[in-house]
VONUVO-947133 format. One record per residue (C-alpha): residue in one letter; x, y, z. Coordinates in steps of 0.25 Angstrom, whole numbers, plus 2048, in hexadecimal, padded with zeros to 3 digits. Example, Ala and Ser with C-alpha at 12.3 -4.5 7.8 and 13.67 -1.06 7.14 Angstrom:
2
A8317EE81F
S8377FC81D
//
This chain:
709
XD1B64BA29
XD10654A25
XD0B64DA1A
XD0B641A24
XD0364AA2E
XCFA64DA22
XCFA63EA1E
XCF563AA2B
XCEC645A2E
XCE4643A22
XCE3635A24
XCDE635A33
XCD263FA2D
XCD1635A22
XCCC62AA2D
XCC4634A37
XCBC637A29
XCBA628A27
XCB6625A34
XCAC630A35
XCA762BA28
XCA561EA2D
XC9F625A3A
XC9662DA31
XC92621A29
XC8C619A35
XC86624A3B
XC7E627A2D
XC7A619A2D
XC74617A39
XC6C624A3A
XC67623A2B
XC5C618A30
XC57620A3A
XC5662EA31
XC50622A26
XC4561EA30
XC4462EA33
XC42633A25
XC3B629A1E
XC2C625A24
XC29617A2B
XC2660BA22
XC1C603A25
XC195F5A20
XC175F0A12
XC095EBA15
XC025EFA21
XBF75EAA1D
XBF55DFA15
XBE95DAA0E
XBE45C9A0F
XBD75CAA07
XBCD5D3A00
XBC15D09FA
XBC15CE9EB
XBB35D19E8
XBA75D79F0
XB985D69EC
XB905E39EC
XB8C5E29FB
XB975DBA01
XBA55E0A08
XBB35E2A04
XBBC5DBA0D
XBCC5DEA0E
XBD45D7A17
XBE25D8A1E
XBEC5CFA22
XBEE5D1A30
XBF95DCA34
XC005E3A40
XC095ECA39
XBFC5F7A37
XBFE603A3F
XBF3604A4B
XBE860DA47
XBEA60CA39
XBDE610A2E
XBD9608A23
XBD260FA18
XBCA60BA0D
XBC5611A02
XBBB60A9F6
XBBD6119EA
XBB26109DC
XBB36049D3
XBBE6049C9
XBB96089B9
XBC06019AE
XBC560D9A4
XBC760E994
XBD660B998
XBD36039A5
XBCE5F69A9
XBC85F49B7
XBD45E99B8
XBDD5F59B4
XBD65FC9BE
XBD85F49C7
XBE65F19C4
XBE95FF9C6
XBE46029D4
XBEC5F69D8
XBF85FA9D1
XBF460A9DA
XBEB6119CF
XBE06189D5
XBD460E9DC
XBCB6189D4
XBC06239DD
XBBC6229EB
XBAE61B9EC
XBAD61F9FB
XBB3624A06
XBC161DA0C
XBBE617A18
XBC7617A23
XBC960FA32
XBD260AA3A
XBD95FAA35
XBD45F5A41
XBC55F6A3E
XBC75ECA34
XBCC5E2A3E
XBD95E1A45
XBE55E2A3C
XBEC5D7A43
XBE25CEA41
XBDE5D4A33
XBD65E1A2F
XBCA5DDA24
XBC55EAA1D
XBB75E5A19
XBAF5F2A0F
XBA15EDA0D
XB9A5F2A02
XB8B5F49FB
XB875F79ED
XB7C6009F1
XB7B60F9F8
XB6E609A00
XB765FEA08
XB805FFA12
XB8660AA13
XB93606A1C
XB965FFA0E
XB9D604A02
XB946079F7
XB995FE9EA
XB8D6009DF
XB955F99D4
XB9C5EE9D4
XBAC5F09D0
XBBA5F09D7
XBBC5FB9E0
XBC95FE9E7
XBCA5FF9F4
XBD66069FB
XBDA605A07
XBE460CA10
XBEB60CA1D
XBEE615A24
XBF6616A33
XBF061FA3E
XBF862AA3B
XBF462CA2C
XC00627A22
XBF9619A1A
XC0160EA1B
XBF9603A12
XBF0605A06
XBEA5FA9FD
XBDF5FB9F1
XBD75F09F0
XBC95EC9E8
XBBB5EA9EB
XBB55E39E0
XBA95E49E1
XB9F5DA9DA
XB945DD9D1
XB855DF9DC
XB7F5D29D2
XB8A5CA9D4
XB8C5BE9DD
XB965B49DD
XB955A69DA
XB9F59B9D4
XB9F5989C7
XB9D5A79C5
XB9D5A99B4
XBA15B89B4
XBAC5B49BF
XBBB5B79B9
XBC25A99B8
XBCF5AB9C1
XBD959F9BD
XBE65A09C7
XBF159A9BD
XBFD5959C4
XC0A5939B9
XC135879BF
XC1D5859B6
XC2E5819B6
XC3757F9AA
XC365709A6
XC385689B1
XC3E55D9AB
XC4C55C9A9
XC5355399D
XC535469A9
XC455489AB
XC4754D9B9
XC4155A9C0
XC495679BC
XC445749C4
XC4A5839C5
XC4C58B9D0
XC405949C9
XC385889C7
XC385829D6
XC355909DC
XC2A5919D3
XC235849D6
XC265869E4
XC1D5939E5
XC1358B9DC
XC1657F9E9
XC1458C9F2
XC055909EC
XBFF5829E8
XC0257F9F8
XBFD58E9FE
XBF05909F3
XBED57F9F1
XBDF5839EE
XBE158E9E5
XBDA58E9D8
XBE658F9D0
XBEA58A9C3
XBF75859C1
XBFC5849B4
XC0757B9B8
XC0F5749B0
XC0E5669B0
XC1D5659AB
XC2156E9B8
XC185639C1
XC1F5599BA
XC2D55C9BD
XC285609CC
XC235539D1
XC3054C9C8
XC375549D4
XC3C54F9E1
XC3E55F9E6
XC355609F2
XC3256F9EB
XC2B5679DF
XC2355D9E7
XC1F5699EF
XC1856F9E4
XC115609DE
XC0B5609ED
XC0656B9ED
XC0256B9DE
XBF955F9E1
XBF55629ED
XBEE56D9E7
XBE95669DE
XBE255B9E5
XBD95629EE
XBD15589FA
XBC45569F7
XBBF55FA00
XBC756A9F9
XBC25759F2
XBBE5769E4
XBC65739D8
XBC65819D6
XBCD5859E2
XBD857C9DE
XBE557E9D6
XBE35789C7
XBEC5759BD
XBEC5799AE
XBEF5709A2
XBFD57299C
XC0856C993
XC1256499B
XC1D56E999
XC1B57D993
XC1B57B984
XC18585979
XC0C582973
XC0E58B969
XC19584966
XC15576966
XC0957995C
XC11581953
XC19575950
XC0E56C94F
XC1156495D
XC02564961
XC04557967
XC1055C970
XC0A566975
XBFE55E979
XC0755397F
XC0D55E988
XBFE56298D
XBFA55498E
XC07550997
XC0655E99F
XBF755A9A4
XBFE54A9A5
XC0754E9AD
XC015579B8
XBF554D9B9
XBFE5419BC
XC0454B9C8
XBFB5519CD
XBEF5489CA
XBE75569C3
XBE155A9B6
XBE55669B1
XBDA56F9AD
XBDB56E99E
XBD3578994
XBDD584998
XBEA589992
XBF3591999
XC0159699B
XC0659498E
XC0E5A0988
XC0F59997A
XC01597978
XBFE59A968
XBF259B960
XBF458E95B
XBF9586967
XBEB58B96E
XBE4583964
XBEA577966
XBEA579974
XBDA57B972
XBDA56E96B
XBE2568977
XBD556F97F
XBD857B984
XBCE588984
XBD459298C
XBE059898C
XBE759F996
XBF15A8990
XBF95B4992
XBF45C198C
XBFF5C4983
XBFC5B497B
XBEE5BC977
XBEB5C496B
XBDD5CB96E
XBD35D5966
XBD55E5969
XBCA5E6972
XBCF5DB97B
XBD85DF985
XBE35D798C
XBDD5DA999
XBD05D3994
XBD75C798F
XBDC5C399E
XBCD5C59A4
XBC35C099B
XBC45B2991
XBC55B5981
XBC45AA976
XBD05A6972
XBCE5A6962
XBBE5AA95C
XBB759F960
XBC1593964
XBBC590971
XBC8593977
XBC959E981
XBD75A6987
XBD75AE993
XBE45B6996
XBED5B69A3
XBE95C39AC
XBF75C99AD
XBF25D39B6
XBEC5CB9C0
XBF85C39C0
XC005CE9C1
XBFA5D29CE
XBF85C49D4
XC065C29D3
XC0A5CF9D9
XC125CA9E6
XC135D99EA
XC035DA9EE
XBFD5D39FA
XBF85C59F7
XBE95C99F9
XBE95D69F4
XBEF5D29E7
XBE45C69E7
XBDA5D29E9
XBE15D89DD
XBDE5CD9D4
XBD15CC9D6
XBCE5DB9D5
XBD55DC9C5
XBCD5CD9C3
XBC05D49C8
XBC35DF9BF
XBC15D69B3
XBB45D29B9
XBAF5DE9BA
XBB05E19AD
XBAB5D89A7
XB9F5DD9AC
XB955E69A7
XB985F59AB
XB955F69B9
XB9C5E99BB
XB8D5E49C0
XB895DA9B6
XB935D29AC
XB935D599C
XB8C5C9995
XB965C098F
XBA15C6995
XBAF5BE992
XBB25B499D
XBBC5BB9A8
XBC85B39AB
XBD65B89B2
XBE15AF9B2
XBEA5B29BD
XBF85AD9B9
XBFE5AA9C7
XC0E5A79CB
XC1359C9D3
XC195A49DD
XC0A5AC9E0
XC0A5AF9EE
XBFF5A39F2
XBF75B19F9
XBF35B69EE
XBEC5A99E9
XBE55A79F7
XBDF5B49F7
XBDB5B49E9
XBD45A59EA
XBC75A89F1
XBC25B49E8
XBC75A89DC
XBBD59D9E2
XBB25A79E9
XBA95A79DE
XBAB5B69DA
XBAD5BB9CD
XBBB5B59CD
XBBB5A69CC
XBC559A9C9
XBBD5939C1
XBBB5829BF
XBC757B9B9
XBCF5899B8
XBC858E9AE
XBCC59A9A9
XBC15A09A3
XBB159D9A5
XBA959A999
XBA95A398F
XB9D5AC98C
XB935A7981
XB8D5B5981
XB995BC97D
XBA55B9976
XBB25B897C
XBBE5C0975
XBC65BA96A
XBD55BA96E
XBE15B4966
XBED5AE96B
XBF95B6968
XC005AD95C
XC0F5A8961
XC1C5A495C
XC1B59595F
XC2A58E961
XC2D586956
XC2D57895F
XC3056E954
XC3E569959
XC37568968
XC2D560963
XC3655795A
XC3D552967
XC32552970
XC2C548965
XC37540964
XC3853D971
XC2C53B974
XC2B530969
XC35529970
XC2F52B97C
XC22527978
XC2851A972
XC2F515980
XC22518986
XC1C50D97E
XC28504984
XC23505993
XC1950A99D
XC1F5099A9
XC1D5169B2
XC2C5169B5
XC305189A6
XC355289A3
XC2C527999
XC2353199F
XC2F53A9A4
XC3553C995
XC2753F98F
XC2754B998
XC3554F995
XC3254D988
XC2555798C
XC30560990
XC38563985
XC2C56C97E
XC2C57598C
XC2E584985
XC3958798E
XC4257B989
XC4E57F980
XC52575974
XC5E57097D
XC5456D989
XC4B566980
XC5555D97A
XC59558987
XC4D55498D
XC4C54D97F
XC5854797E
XC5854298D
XC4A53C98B
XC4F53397E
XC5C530987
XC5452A992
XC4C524989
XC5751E97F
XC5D51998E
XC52511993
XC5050B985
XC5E506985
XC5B4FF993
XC554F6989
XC5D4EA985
XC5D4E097A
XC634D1978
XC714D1976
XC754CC967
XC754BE966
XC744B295D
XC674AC95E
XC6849E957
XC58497954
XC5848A951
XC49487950
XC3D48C947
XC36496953
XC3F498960
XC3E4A6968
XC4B4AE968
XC4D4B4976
XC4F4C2978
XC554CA985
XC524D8988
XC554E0993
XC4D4EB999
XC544F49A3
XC4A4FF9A4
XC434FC9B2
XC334F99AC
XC2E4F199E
XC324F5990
XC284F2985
XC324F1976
XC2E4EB96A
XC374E1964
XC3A4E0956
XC414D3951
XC424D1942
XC4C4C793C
XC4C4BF92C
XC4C4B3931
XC424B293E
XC354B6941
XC304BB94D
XC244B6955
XC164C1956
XC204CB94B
XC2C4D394A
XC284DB956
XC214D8964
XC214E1970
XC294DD97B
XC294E098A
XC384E2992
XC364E19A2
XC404E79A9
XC4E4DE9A8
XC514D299F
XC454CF995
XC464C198D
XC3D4C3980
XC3B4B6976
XC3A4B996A
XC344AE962
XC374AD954
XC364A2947
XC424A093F
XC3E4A392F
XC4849E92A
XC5649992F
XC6249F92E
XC694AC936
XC634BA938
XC624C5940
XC584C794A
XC554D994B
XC4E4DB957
XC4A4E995B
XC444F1968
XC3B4FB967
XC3150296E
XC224FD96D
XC1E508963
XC2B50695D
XC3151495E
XC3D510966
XC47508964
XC4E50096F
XC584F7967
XC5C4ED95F
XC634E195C
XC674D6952
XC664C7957
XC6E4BC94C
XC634B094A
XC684A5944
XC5B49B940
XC6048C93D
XC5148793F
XC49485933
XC3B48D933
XC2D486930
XC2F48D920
XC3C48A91F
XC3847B923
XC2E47C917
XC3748090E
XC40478911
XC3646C910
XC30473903
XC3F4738FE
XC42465900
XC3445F8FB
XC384688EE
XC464628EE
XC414558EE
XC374578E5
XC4245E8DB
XC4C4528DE
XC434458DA
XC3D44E8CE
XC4B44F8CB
XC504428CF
XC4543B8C5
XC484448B9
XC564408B9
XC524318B9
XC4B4348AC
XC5543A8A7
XC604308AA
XC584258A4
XC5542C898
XC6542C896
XC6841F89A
XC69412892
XC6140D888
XC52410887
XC4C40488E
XC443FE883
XC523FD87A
XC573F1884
XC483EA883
XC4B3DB87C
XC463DA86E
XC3B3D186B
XC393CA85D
XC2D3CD856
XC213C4854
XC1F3BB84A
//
């Protein structure tokens, strides 16, 4: 009974202890936010404030303008403070872009160049309507001297803080005054302007799949839907889109309402209204093969006419859909480019290459830096130029973490950088025959439209940073000065022999049924681009095959919707007669063949082959023929394509000929004249010779007469 006791006893103190645990537990967890919110200070919001424009640039007299997005969320009587610091200096281990780069990254924006100055938000406008911070300046101790002093032209940082009423800040941003050289003045066209191209990659997997329908990822549609997204939110941005015409191709074969999205948008940026703006402000597009090839590849095997028949259909193709040119002249986004293939490309026209630093081989006292801000000859003396993609300013142009107009604002600043250094110390005057500044700005489909907006204006102002006619990529190159010499790196080119091999193959049999019809209808055009398809880089050997086998199975089922005359007995009774001949052509347009009819014993009317036209349904063709001679043959008659690569069919007709011909008449003629001739020869010989051998001689039977007296 005591154990029992202790049994139970220790089980009811079991359950008090759980229940006050679970008591304990709930109390602790509804207390813990409070002492949270007790221990650890208030958080304010992310962005309080929040920046929609800065000035990129500002002459020596003018004003520096910052703007904010209008905001409630800033504590009554808070401070804005500003403070200008001195120009940034380049450094032996420093650039002014890595200068630059640094400060936005948190390094130090340098020494103080005047005092901060500090007043209330509201004095630059009400923040519910949005604050502008305007800092005008001058370039000379005797002028205004409400204006900050700037004596020489540079980037200067400009940080600003703000503070609540009681003290603690609660928003802090470093932006740049760039401020332009006192002899400068901006106009378009400017020469010493750094050439901005905005490239636009807009590119799937190959779109066509082995039954010449349109075949998208998940990955692909999202990305033509943001490209759908920034075509319909930036229509007159001046970017260049390096789209790939095989990637259009497959969109406008779609029925998805995603696709056509994107071709509306596409050509509705790219046929602006008259009154539009100029053709600068607008989206371009850049010549590229039809599907993304290795060019390396292709001209290491010797297929330099592949490769221009995947350029040549690539600018095809998007002309026909979107009714524009692409801007020829300028490679880009090729990751196989090799020294070789760049040659041949020069041959097909191109003079600048876009490429990606890495595909460059440079001289020691070249930087990389330099080869992404400024054009260098592409090989001593070739003509050719390359420019390289500016990773950084892409970096930071796709940084989603940064406002959209301060990270435009950021851009221009590490540009600028390059332009001021191209000038002369003091960045007052340029160096004569300096390089030609470029910055190509590799940009994702999935950009926050934003960014673009607040980048366009500085891009089209006239300023040292333009988008130049035609997208060009770099201005004219210096006649003063020689560019630097720059190689391109050599590669490892695929060994493309077997892909070629195929892709000929079928295209000689494609190229032979195109000489059968012209109907629009026919898939010819559709299997030439499949056959476009199988040299895409990202194609296996079992991808390739399919779309290859599928193209000459479509085609070896259309050329059996060809038929010929049933075998037959075909009986000719007179000397020339025309033997009639049935096809069928169940293909819904006109088929040109050839036919070819040789027999022993006939001859065909205009030759052994004529070209002959099949409508649609039952086709009766006469073929007129003279009989040689009489007697049974065999009639070969053979199909084929015009140029006589293909083969359609065949078949054997018996001909039995019991007319005689014109020569067998004459010989027939000859024969009996000369069996005539042989019989009375032969006839009178005998006569002779019987006569010789019968009888008497006649003068042995004459009557003798006596002699005279």
């Amino acid at each position: 009974m005591r154990s029992l006791r202790r049994i139970l006893s220790r089980s009811r103190t079991l359950k008090l202890l759980a229940v006050c645990c679970v008591a304990l537990a709930i109390v602790i967890a509804s207390v813990s936010p409070a002492l949270a919110s007790k221990s650890a200070p208030a958080q304010q919001p992310e962005e309080v404030l929040q920046i929609s424009s800065i000035s990129p640039w500002v002459a020596a007299s003018g004003e520096f303008q910052v703007r904010f997005d209008p905001t409630v969320v800033v504590p009554p009587g808070s401070i804005l403070t500003y403070t200008v610091h001195q120009g940034l200096q380049p450094t032996r281990s420093q650039t002014l872009r890595d200068k630059v780069d640094g400060v936005i990254d948190g390094a130090s924006p340098g020494k103080v160049l005047q005092s901060p100055v500090s007043k209330p938000l509201t004095e630059y406008g009400d923040p519910a309507a949005g604050s502008v911070l305007t800092i005008p300046i001058r370039p000379t101790p005797d002028q205004d001297r409400l204006r900050v002093l700037l004596p020489k032209a540079g980037i200067h940082p400009v940080e600003l803080v703000l503070t609540s009423a009681e003290g603690p800040e609660i928003w802090s941003q470093v932006v740049f005054l760039n401020r332009l050289p006192t002899n400068y003045s901006t106009q378009q066209q400017d020469p010493s302007a750094v050439a901005v191209t905005l490239l636009v990659p807009i590119e799937t997997a190959p779109s066509l799949d082995s039954a010449g329908l349109a075949a998208f990822g998940v990955e692909d549609r999202s990305r033509i839907d943001a490209a759908s997204t920034l075509l319909e939110e930036v229509p007159e941005a001046p970017l260049t889109l390096g789209l790939r015409p095989n990637t259009l191709d497959g969109l406008v074969r779609s029925k998805e309402p995603w696709a056509e999205r994107f071709v509306n948008a596409l050509t509705s940026a790219l046929s602006p209204p008259e009154s539009g703006p100029p053709a600068a402000a607008r989206p371009s597009l850049l010549s590229m093969p039809y599907v993304h090839v290795s060019t390396a590849g292709l001209v290491s095997t010797g297929a330099i006419g592949d490769l221009q028949r995947e350029i040549s259909l690539g600018d095809r193709v998007t002309r026909q859909i979107t009714s524009t040119e692409a801007h020829q002249g300028i490679w880009a986004l090729d990751d196989t480019l090799s020294p070789e293939s760049a040659q041949v490309l020069a041959g097909f026209g191109n003079t600048a290459f876009l490429v990606n630093p890495a595909q460059l081989e440079r001289p020691a006292d070249l930087t990389e830096q330099q080869t992404m801000t400024a054009g260098s000859q592409l090989g001593k003396d070739s003509g050719l130029r390359a420019l390289a993609y500016d990773t950084l300013v892409s970096a930071r142009f796709a940084d989603s973490g940064v406002d959209p107009a301060l990270r435009a604002h950021q851009v221009i600043s590490i540009i600028m950088a390059a332009w001021f250094t191209a000038r002369s110390p003091g960045f007052e005057s340029f160096s004569a025959g300096g390089p030609a500044l470029g910055s190509v700005i590799v940009i994702p489909t999935t950009i926050d439209p934003a960014v673009i907006s607040a980048l366009e204006p500085s891009l089209l102002s006239g300023g040292p940073l333009q988008v130049l006619a035609n997208a060009a990529p770099l201005g004219p190159a210096s006649t003063k000065s020689a560019e630097p010499v720059v190689q391109l790196a050599p590669v490892i080119a695929p060994d493309e022999g077997l892909a070629v091999t195929q892709t000929t193959e079928t295209r000689r049999q494609i190229s032979a049924y195109r000489t059968m019809t012209a109907s629009p209808e026919s898939e010819v055009e559709l299997w030439t681009r499949m056959n476009a398809q199988t040299l895409a880089t990202e194609l296996g050997a079992a991808q390739r095959l399919s779309l290859h086998n599928s193209v000459r199975s479509q085609l070896a089922a259309n050329l059996a919707e060809i038929e010929l005359p049933p075998p037959r007995q075909v009986t000719i009774t007179g000397r020339s007669t025309n033997i009639p001949l049935r096809f069928r052509n169940n293909l819904p347009y006109e088929i040109k063949l050839r036919l070819i009819a040789r027999s022993t014993r006939l001859a065909v009317a205009g030759g052994d082959s004529q070209e002959i036209v099949l409508a649609p349904g039952e086709n009766r063709i006469d073929l007129a023929v003279t009989v040689r001679a009489p007697g049974e043959s065999d009639l070969r008659i053979k199909l084929v394509s015009p140029n006589e690569e293909l083969e359609i069919g065949q078949i054997e007709l018996p001909v039995r000929a019991t007319a005689i011909s014109g020569v067998g008449a004459a010989l027939s003629v000859i024969s009996i004249l000369f069996l005539l001739l042989w019989w009375t020869q032969a006839h009178r010989r005998r006569k002779r010779e019987a006569s010789r051998t019968a009888g008497d001689h006649p003068a042995l039977n004459a009557p003798l007469v006596p002699p005279a007296n």
